[in-house]
Legacy VTK file of the C-alpha trace (Angstrom):
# vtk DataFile Version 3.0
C-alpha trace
ASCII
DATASET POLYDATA
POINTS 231 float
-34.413 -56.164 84.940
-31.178 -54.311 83.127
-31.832 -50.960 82.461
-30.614 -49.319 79.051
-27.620 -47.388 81.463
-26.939 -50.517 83.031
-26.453 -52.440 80.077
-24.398 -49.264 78.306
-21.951 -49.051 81.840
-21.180 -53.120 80.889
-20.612 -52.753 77.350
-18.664 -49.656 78.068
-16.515 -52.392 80.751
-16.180 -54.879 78.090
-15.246 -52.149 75.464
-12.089 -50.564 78.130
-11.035 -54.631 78.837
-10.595 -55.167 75.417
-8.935 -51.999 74.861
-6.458 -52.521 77.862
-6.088 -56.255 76.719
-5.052 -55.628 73.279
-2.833 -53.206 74.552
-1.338 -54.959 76.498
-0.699 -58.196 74.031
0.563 -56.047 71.288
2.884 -53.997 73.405
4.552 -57.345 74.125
3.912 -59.960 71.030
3.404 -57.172 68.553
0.477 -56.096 66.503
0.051 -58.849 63.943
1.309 -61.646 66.018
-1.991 -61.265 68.628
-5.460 -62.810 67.135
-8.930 -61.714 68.145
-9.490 -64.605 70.232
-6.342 -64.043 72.186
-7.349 -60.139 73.064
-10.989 -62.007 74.231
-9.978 -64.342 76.238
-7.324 -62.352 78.024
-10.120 -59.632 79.008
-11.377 -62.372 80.621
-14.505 -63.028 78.211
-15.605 -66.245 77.153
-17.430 -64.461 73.300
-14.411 -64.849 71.009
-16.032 -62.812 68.680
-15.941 -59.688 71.076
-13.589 -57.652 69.004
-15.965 -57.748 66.066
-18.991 -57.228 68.403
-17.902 -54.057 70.231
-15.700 -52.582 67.701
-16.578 -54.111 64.278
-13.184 -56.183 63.522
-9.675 -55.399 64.061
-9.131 -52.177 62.356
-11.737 -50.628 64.215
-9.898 -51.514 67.949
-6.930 -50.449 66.489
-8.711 -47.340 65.585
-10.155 -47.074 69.151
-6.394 -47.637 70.780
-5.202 -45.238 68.744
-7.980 -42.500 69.780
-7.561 -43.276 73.672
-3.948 -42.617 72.856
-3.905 -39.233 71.364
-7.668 -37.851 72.354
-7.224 -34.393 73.613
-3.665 -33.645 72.598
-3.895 -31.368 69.789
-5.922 -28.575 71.903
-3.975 -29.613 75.310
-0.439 -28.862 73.102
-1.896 -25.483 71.533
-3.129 -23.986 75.236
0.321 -25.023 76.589
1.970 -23.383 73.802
-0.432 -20.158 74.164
0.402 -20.231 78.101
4.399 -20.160 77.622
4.001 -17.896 75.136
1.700 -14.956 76.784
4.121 -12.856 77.500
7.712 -13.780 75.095
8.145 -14.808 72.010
8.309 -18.761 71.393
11.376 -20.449 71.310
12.468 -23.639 70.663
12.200 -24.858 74.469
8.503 -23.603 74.278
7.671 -25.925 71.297
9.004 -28.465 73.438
7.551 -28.221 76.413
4.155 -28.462 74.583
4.872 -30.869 72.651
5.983 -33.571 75.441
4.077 -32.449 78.188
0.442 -33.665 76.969
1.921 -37.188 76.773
3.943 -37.033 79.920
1.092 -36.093 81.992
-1.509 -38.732 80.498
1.461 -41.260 80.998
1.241 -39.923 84.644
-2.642 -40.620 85.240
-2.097 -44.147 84.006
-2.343 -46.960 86.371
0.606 -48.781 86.788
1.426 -51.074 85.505
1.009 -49.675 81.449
1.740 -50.698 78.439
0.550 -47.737 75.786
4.105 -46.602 75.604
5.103 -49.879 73.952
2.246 -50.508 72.035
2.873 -47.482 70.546
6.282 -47.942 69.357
4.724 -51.569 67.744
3.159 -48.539 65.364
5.896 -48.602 62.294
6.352 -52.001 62.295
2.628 -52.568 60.659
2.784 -50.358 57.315
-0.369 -51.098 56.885
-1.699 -49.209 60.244
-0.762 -45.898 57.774
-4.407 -44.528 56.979
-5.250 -45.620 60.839
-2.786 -43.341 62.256
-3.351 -40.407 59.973
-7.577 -40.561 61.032
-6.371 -40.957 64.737
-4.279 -37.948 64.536
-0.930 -38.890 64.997
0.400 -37.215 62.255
-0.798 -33.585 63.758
0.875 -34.364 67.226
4.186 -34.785 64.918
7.235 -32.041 66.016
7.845 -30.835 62.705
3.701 -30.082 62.667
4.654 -27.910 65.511
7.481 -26.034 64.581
6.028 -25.383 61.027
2.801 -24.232 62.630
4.998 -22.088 64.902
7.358 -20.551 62.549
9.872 -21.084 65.399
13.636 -22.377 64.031
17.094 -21.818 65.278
19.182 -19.775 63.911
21.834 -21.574 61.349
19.277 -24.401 61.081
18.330 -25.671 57.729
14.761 -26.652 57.261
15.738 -30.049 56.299
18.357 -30.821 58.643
15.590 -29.489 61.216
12.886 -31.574 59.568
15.152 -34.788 60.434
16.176 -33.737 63.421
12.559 -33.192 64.921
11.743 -36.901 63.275
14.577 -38.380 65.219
13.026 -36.546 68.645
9.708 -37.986 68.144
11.354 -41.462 67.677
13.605 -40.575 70.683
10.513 -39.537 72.433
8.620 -42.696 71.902
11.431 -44.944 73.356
11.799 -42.909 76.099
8.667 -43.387 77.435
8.969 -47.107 76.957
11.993 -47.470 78.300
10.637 -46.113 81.415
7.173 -47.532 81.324
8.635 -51.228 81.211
11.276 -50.151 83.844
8.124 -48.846 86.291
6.930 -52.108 85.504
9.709 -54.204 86.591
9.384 -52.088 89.559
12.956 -50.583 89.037
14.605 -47.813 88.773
16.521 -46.092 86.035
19.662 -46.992 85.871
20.102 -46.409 82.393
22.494 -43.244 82.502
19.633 -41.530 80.852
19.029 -38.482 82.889
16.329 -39.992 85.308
17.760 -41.936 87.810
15.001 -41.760 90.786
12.869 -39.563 89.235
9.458 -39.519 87.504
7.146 -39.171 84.230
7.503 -35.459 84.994
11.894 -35.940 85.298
11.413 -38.279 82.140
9.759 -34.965 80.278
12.162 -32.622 81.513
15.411 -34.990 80.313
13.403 -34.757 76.795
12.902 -31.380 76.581
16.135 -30.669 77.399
17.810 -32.966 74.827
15.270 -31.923 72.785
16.543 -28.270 72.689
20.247 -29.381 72.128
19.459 -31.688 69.337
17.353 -28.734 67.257
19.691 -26.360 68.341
22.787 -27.780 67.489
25.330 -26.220 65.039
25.062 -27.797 61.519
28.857 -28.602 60.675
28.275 -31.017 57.647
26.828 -29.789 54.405
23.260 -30.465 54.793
23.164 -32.485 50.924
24.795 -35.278 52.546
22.044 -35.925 54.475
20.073 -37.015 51.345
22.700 -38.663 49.234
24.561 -40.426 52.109
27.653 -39.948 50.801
LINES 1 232
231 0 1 2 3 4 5 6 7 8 9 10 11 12 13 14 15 16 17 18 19 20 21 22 23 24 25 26 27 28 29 30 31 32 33 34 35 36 37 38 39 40 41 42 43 44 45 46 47 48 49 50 51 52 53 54 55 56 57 58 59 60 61 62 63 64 65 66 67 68 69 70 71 72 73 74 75 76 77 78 79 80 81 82 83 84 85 86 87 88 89 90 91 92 93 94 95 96 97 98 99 100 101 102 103 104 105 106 107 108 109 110 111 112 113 114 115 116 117 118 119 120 121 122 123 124 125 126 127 128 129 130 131 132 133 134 135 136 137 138 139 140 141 142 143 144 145 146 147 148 149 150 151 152 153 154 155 156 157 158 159 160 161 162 163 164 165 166 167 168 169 170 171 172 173 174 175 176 177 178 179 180 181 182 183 184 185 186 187 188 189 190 191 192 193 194 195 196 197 198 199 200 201 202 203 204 205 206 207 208 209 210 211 212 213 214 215 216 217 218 219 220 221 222 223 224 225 226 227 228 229 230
């Protein structure tokens, strides 16, 4: 007979292959391109309705990817940032550090290979995925979030050119990882010119946070008005 644990262990199973299936399909097709039936049958379940069974229709796996994605992060960021910072005041590399290193070390525990770096960058191209990401958290694990929370700037920065500048990382950030998740999955290495030829998730973060730094940092030479006029 199936106990109440046993059954909750295999809907749990059925729950993660969905997850990981999805995943997996939307990293590659894209979001709106994979149906319901095609995320069932490649977890390798013959119920085509599984997505509504276990998670209530599409926007709630969606939801659920989005979770596994960021769960943790906020708290994992602020101890980092409270660790750097125990003994100096925080500087722009600090802010940095915290901010990558959450996602660099739960890219690290993945099996390989992944495809939640991709999937992720699927994100903008669904506007309509807008109230999903804001009750998943993304928008609290953005850089700017950080540095205003902070108060940390560099000097000569203005808070708008800073404000794009930290958009641009997190964009920069995203790509990154994909770049190198699909390139781990080819079983290559990185020959890119990026900064981490032979390396690993951890050489991937450390490239970041070290462009990171330059690109915040930088001297502003243009009048910062053209950034919002384009002319």
């Amino acid at each position: 007979m199936e106990t109440r644990g046993t059954a909750g262990t295999r809907s749990e199973r059925a729950r993660t292959a969905l997850l990981d299936a999805a995943e997996a399909l939307f990293a590659v097709h894209g979001i709106d391109a994979v149906s319901d039936r095609t995320i069932a049958e490649h977890a390798g379940t013959a119920n085509h309705s599984a997505v509504g069974y276990h998670f209530g229709g599409r926007d709630g796996l969606l939801h659920a990817l989005l979770l596994r994605a960021t769960g943790g992060k906020t708290a994992q960021t602020a101890q980092i940032f409270t660790e750097l910072t125990a003994d100096h005041d925080p500087d722009v590399r600090d802010v940095l550090t915290a901010h990558v290193t959450p996602w660099i070390r739960d890219f690290a525990a993945l099996p390989t290979p992944t495809r939640r770096a991709r999937f992720l960058t699927q994100l903008p191209t669904s506007p309509a995925l807008g109230d999903l990401v804001r009750d998943a958290g993304f928008e609290a694990l953005r850089l700017g979030v950080a540095l205003d929370r902070t108060g940390v700037a560099p000097q000569g920065v203005p808070a708008d050119v800073l404000a794009n500048r930290a958009r641009m990382l997190d964009a920069m950030m995203l790509n990154a990882f994909a770049s190198y998740e699909a390139r781990l999955e080819d079983g290559a290495g990185d020959e890119t010119g990026d900064g981490t030829d032979d390396g690993d998730w951890s050489t991937v973060g450390g490239f970041l946070i070290d462009a990171g730094v330059g690109l915040l940092s930088a001297a502003v030479t243009e009048p910062t008005h053209l950034l919002s006029t384009g002319r």
